[in-house]
N, C-alpha and C positions, 0 to 999 in steps of 0.2 A: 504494500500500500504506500502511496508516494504521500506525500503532506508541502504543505506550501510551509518556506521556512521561517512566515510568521504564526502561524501554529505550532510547530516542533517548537519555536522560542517562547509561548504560552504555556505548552505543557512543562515544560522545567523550569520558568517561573512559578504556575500549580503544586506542583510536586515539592518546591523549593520551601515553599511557605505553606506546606497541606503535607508533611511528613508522613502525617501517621495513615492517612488514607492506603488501602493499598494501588497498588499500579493500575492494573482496570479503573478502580475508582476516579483516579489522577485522570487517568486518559478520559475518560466520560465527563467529568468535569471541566476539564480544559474545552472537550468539545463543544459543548452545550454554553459555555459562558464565551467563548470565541465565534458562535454562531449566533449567538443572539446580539453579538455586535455587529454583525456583518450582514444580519436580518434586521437589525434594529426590532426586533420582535422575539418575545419567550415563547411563542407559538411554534411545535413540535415542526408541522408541517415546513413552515418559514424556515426556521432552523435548519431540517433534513435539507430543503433544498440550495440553502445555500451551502452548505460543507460538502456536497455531494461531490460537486467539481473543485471542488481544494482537496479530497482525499484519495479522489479517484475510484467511490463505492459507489454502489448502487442505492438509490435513494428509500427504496424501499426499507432496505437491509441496517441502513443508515439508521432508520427513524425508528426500528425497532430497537435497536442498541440505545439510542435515547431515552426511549418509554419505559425502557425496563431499570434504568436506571434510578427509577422511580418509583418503582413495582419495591414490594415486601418480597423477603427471598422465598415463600413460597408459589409466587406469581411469576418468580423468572422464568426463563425458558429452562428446563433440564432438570430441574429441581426435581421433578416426578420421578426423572430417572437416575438417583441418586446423587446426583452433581451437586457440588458443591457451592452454596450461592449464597451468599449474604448481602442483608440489607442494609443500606447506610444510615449511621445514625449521625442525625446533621448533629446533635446535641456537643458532638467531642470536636465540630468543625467551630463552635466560637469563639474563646479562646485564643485557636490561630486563626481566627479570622480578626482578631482585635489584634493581635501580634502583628500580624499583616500589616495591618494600617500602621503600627507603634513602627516597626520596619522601616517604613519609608517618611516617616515624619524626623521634621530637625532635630539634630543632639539637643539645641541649646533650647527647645520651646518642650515646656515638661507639662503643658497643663492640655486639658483634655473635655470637651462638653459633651458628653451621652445627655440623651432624652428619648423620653419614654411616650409612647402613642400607640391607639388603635384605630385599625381600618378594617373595614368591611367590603366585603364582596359581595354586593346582593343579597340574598336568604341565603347561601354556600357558606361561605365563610368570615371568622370573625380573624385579623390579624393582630394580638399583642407584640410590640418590635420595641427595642433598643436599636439607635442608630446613632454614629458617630456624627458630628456636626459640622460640616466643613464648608467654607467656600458658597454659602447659600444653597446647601446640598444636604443629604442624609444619605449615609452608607449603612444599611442593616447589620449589624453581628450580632444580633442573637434573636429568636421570634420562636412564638407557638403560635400554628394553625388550627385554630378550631370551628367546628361547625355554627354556622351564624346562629342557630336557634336554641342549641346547649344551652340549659342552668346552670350556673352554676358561678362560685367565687374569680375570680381573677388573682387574687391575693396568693396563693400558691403556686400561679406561673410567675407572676414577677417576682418571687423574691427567688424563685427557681434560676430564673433566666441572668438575673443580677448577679446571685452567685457564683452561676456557670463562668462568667466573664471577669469575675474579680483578678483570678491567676494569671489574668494577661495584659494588665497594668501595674507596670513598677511600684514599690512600695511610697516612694519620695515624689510620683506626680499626683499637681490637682487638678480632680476629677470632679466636675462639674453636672451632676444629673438633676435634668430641669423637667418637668411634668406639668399641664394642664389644670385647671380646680377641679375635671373630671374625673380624675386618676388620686386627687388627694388622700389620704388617710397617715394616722399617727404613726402605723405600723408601717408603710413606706418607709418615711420620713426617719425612724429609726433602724430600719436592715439600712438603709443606703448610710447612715453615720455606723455603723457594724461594719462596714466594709470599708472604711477610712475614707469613704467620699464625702462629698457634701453638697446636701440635700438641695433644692434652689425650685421650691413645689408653690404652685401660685391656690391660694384659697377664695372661696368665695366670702362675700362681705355678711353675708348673714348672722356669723358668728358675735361674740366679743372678744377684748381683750382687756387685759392688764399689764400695764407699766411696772418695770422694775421698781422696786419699793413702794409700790402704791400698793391699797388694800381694796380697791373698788374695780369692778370690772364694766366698762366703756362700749357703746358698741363699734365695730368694725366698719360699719358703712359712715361713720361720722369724722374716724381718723382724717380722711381727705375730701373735702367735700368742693373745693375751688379747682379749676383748673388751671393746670402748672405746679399745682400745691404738692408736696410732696417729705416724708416723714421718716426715719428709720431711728429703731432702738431695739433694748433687748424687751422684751414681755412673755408674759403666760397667754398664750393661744386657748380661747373656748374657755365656758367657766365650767362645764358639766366635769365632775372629777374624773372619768373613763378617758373625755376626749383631750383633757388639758394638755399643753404642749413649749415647754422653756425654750424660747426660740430668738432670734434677732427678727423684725417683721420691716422688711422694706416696703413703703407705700407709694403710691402717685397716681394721680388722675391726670387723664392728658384729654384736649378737646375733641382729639378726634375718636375716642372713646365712648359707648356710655356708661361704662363699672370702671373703678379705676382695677391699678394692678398692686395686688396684695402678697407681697413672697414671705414666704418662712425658710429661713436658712439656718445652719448654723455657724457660720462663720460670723467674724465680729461685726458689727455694722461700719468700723471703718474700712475695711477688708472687703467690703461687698457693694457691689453694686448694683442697682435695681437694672439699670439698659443692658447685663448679661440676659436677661430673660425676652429679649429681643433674636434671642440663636435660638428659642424653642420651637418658632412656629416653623423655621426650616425642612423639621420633619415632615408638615405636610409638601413642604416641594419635594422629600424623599417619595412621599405614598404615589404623588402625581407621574415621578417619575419611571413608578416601577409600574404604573396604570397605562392610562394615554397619553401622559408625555413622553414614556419612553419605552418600555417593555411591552407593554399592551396587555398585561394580565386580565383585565378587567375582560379580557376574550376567552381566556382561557375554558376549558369545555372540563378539565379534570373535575371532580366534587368528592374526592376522597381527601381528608385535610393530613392524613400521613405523605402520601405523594406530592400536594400542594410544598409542604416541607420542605420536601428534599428540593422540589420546582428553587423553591426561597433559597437554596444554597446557591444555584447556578445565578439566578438573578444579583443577589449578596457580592459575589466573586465580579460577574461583568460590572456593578456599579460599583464598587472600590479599584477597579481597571479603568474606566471610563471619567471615573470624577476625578481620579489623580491627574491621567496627562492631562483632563481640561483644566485645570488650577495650574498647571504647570505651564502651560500653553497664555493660561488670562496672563502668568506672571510676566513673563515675555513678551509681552504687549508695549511696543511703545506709548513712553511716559508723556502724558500730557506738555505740551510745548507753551503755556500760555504763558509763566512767567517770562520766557522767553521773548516775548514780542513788545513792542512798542507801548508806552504808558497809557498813551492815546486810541491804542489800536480798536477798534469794531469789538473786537472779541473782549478784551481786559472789558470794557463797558457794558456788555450783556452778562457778562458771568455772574454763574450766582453764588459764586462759591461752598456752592452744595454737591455732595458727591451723586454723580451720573450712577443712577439702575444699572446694572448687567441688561446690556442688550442680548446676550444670549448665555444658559447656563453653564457651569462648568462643567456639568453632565454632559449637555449638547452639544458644546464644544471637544470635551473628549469624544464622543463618538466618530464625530467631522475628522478629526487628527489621527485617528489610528486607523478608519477607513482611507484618506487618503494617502497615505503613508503605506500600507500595506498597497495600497494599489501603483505609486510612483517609485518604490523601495523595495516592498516582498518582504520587509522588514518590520519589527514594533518601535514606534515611540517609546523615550524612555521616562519611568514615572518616578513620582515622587510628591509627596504633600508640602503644599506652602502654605501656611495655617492663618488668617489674618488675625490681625489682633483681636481680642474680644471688645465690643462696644461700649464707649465711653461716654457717648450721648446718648439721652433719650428720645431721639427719632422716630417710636411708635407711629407717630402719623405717619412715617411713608412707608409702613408696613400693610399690607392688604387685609384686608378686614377678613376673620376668621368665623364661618360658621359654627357654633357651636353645636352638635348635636349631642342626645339626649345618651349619657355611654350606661353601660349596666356599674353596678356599684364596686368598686374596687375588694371591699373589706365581702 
């Protein structure tokens, strides 16, 4: 079987950072995450038929080695006839899937935003995901697949999934996990300080609080009631004794708003900054992009939520491939010329001196670089993360306004 030698340069990149996988597994994975760049689509069919003529198999034959790689090892082919088949458990893939990203991120930048969200597939399926925060991107390393209509807690996969991923961040970086008021609960908010991270979970205003050395408890909707207004100290979160919570409470109301934004951290309040919680809604440009901005899962025809899984590893693998050369790609962008020009000039006098939107993502942009690159070269782009600084203003208004929908209860 012949391979194009930016495939063969994929698979041992795979292999290089997916150790423990075995060799089949390597190889189906590299396929699968190399073809869904070069389909721009997680859809089996897309997939088989682009790798067909880079492998030189037959497309049928192709698309079946794909499907099974998704299959439980009694669904594989041979399995009847005592062949030896095992199923992949994505579970031992996050870890080095978080090593992976630490890999190519700077020696000298040690700090790190995971955030925490759910997505849904129609009545199919329901996605719990951790995803690394980069670049107005979301990279998944860790998620359960479950059935959209299942009862039941959430509370046991996330501290499951949190755990899984702990061993794959150094002990000495800070680790930043930022959550929605939909996903809040105490017991969150304490496994993620168990694991030496720190918490940065947004609450809804309904509750109260209490101030350091005060004896009365205040409500929460009154902390910030002007806009621009804006408050941080340490207090006791909720008065009910069950829910109470010793925390540092960032507050601020912005106009383009209509709740303001309530964090509980526990980092000191000088230490903290309320505009980090401006990296959370990122995630949803991760969900968008593993949907119809970029993968197109929201097509997908699978409805068994064990295969869906293993589908989220190849997915996971092409967006941490994709987001890195496009970050790498925006860095190398020439630098704005304006101070450059004439005092008087046309341009110096329109300028707002506000930073320009990403006219296109750095997802999107990877995909554009490594497709033309394999197609001028035969070769890969080389990756690597360039992490920006985290947010130092409170810019909320130029953020897109977030539908909140109705999630089931975390606890």
């Amino acid at each position: 079987m012949t391979r194009s030698p930016g495939l063969s340069q994929w698979q041992q990149t795979v292999s290089r950072h997916m150790p423990h996988l075995s060799k089949p597994q390597v190889t189906v994975l590299a396929l699968w995450s190399f073809g869904m760049v070069v389909a721009q689509s997680c859809g089996l069919t897309s997939v088989s038929a682009s790798l067909a003529p880079l492998v030189s198999r037959k497309e049928a034959a192709l698309r079946q080695q794909l499907r099974e790689w998704c299959y439980d090892a009694p669904r594989k082919a041979g399995s009847k006839r005592g062949d030896k088949r095992r199923s992949l458990d994505v579970t031992t893939c996050f870890a080095p899937l978080l090593g992976w990203v630490l890999a190519w991120w700077p020696p000298v930048e040690r700090r790190l935003a995971l955030a925490l969200d759910a997505s849904t597939l129609g009545q199919r399926f329901t996605v719990l995901c951790i995803s690394v925060i980069y670049r107005g991107c979301a990279i998944p390393i860790a998620w359960v697949v479950l059935p959209a209509t299942s009862k039941g807690a959430w509370r046991p996969h996330w501290k499951r999934l949190l755990t899984q991923i702990h061993a794959g961040v150094p002990s000495d970086w800070t680790v930043l996990v930022l959550a929605d008021r939909g996903l809040y609960a105490r017991w969150l908010y304490l496994h993620i300080q168990s694991l030496g991270w720190h918490p940065f979970l947004r609450i809804n205003q309904g509750g109260n609080y209490r101030r350091a050395g005060q004896a009365c408890f205040r409500p929460l909707a009154q902390l910030v009631r002007l806009d621009g207004q804006s408050w941080s100290g340490q207090v006791t979160c909720f008065s009910s004794p069950q829910a109470q919570l010793d925390c540092t409470l960032l507050a601020c109301r912005d106009a383009g708003h209509t709740d303001p934004w309530l964090i509980v951290t526990d980092l000191p309040p000088a230490a903290a900054d309320i505009a980090w919680y401006g990296l959370r809604p990122m995630i949803e440009c991760g969900f968008k992009d593993t949907k119809r901005g970029g993968w197109h899962w929201e097509q997908t025809k699978m409805s068994d939520p064990a295969r869906a899984t293993r589908l989220w590893l190849a997915i996971a693998v092409a967006t941490l491939w994709v987001v890195s050369v496009g970050g790498q790609a925006e860095v190398s962008m020439p630098a704005s010329m304006l101070d450059d020009l004439p005092a008087l000039h046309v341009a110096r006098r329109r300028a707002t001196k506000r930073s320009r939107p990403r006219l296109l993502s750095c997802f999107r942009r990877g995909v554009l670089v490594i497709v033309t690159t394999l197609i001028r070269e035969g070769v890969l782009p080389s990756s690597a993360f360039v992490p920006e600084p985290w947010p130092k203003r409170l810019d909320i208004h130029l953020l897109p306004p977030i539908q909140h929908k109705q999630r089931q209860k975390a606890a």
